[in-house]
C-alpha positions as CSV (number, residue, x, y, z in Angstrom):
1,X,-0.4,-14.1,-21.5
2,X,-3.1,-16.5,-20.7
3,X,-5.4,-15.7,-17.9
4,X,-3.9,-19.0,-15.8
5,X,-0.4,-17.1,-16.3
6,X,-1.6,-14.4,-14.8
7,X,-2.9,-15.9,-11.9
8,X,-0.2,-17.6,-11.2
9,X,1.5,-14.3,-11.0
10,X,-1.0,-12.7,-8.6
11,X,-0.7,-15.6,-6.0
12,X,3.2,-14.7,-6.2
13,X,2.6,-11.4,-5.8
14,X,3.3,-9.9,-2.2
15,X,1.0,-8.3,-0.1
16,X,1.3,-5.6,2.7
17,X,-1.6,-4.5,5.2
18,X,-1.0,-1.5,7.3
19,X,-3.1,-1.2,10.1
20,X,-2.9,1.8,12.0
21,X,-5.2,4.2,14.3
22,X,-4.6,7.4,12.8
23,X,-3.6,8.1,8.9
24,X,-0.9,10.7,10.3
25,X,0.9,8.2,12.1
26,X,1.0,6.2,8.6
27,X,1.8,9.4,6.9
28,X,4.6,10.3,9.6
29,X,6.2,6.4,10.2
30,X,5.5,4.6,7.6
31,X,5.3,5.9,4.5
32,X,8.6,5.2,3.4
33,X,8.4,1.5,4.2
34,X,4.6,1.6,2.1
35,X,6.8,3.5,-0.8
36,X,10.0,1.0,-0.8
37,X,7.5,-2.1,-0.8
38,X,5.5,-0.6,-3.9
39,X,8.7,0.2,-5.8
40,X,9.6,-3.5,-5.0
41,X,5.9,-4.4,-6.9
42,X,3.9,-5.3,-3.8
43,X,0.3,-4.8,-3.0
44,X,0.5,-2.2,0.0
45,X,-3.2,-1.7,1.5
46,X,-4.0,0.7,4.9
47,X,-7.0,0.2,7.4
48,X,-7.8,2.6,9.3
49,X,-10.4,4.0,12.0
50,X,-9.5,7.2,11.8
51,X,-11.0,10.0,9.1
52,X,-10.1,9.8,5.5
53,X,-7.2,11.0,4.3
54,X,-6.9,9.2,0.9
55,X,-6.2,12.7,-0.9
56,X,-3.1,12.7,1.7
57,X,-1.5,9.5,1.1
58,X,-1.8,9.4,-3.0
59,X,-0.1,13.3,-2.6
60,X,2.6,12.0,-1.1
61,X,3.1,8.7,-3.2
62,X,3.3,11.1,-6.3
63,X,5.3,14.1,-4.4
């Protein structure tokens, strides 16, 4: 694959941005929504304020 290809791929490619005050609300509510979207191949981003719960979020993708 060319790197044009690819490109072209990547502008087709969907994104998702959660925003959300607190990690365990993202963790609590929307998780499954983050999960179904990744399974469906889209980019799934958070922002958040509150602390870092990175560690959190990965555990639970994997678990």
């Amino acid at each position: 694959m060319n790197g044009q290809s690819k490109n072209i791929q990547e502008i087709g490619r969907r994104r998702l941005l959660f925003v959300v005050n607190s990690p365990d609300f993202f963790l609590s509510h929307r998780l499954p929504i983050a999960l179904k979207a990744l399974q469906e191949s889209h980019e799934v981003h958070m922002a958040t304020a509150g602390r870092h719960h990175g560690g959190s979020v990965a555990a639970q993708q994997k678990g």
